[in-house]
C-alpha positions as CSV (number, residue, x, y, z in Angstrom):
1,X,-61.3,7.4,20.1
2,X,-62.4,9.9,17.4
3,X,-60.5,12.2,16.0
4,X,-63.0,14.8,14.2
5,X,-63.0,18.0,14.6
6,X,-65.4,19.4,17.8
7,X,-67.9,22.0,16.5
8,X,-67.7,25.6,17.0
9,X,-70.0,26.5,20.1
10,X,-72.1,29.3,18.4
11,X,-72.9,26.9,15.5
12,X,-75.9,26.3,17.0
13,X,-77.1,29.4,17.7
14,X,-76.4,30.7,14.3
15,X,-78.6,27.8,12.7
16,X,-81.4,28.8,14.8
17,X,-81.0,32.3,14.2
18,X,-81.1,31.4,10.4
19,X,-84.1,29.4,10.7
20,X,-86.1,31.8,12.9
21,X,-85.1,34.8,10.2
22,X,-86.0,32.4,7.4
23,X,-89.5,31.8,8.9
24,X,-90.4,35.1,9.6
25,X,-89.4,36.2,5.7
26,X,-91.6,33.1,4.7
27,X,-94.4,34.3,7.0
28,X,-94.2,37.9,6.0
29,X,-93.5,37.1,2.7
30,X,-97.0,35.5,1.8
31,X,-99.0,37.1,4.2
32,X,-97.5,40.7,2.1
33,X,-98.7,38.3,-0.8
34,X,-102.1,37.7,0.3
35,X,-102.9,41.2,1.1
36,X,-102.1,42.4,-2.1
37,X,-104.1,39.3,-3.8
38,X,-107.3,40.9,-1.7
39,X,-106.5,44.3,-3.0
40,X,-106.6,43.1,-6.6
41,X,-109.3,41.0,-6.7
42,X,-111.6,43.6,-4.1
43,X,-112.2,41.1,-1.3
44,X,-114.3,42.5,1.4
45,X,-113.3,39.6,3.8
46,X,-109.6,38.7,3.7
47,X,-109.4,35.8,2.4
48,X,-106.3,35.3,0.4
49,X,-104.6,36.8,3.6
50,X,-105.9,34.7,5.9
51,X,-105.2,31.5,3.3
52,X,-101.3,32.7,2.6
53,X,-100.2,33.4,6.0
54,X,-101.4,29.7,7.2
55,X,-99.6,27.9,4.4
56,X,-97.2,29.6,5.3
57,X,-96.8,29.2,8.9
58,X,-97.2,25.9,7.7
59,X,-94.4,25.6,5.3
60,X,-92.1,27.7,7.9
61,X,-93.3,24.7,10.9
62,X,-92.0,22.5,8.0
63,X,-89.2,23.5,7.1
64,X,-87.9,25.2,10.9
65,X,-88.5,21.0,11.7
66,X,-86.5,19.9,9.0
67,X,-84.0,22.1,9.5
68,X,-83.4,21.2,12.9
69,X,-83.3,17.5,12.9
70,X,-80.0,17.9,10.7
């Protein structure tokens, strides 16, 4: 018999709301990044872009898995 304290129901979907908010600042975050990287150095072809916003889908995949196996 345990007695600790039962969870609040919308725990859960406040920590998937937070992760899904914190990926999509990640994402937009470096993609915004890579763009401006482009502008500076005059790319034709996005590259920096296209670089950024997979490391960071990355990183967010990461980090969303992580975050839910606590």
């Amino acid at each position: 018999m345990s007695f600790e304290p039962e969870k609040p129901p919308g725990n859960a979907y406040g920590k998937y709301a937070s992760l899904a908010f914190q990926m999509l600042g990640t994402i937009l975050l470096f993609t915004w990044g890579g763009n401006k990287l482009d502008e500076w150095s005059g790319n034709k072809i996005p590259v920096w872009t296209l670089v950024l916003s997979l490391i960071s889908i990355g990183a967010s995949l990461y980090l969303f898995i992580r975050g839910a196996r606590k």
